[in-house]
C-alpha positions as CSV (number, residue, x, y, z in Angstrom):
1,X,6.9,16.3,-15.4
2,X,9.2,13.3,-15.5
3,X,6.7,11.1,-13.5
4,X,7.4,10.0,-9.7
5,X,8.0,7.1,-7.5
6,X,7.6,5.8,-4.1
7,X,9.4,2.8,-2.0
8,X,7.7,1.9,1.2
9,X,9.3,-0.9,3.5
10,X,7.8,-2.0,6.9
11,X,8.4,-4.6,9.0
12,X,5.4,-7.3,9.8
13,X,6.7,-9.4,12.7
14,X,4.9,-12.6,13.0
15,X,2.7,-13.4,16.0
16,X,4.1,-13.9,19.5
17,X,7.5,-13.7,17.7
18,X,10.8,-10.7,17.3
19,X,11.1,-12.3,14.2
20,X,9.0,-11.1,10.9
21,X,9.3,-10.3,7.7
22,X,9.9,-7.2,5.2
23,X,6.5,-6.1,3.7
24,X,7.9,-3.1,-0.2
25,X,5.4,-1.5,-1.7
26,X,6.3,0.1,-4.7
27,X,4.4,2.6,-6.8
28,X,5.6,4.4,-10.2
29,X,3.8,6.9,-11.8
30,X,3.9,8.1,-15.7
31,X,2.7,10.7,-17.6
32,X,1.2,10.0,-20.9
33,X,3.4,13.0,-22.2
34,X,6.7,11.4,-21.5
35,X,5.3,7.8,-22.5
36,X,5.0,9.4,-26.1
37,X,7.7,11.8,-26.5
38,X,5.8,15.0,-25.6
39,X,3.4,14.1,-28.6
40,X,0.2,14.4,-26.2
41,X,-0.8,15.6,-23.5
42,X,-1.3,13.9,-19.8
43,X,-4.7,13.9,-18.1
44,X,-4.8,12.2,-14.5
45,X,-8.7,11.9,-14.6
46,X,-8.5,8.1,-15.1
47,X,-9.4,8.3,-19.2
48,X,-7.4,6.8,-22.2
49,X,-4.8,9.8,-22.1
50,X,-4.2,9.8,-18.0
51,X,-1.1,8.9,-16.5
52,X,0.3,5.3,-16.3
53,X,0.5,4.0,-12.8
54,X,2.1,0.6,-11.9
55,X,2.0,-0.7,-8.2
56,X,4.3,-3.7,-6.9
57,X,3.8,-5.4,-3.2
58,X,5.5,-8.0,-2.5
59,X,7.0,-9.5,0.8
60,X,10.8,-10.3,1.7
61,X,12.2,-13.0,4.5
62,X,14.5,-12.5,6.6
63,X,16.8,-15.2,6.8
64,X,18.3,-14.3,10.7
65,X,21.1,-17.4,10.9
66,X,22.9,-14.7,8.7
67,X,21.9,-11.4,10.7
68,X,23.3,-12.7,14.0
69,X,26.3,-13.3,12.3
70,X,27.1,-9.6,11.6
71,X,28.3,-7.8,14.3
């Protein structure tokens, strides 16, 4: 296993608006195998040899002067 990764993206419009922002979540997952070369085995029990997971959220605005402009 090579380990996995997900990219969510919604869009959270602000109250009583059409305008909003864009809301990535990111999550990356690693197996302790590939971490050390195959050397040791991967346990996904939440121990000191289970997989490596990273998770990112984090929010984007949307700057819509420059949206309207594309056509």
């Amino acid at each position: 296993m090579l380990g996995s990764y997900n990219v969510d993206i919604y869009f959270r419009p602000y109250e009583n608006s059409t305008e909003g922002y864009l809301e990535v979540s990111i999550t990356n997952k690693t197996p302790l195998t590939l971490t050390a070369y195959h050397a040791l085995p991967s346990y996904d029990d939440g121990g000191p040899m289970s997989n490596a997971s990273q998770n990112y959220r984090f929010n984007v605005n949307i700057d819509y002067s420059k949206l309207k402009k594309i056509k």
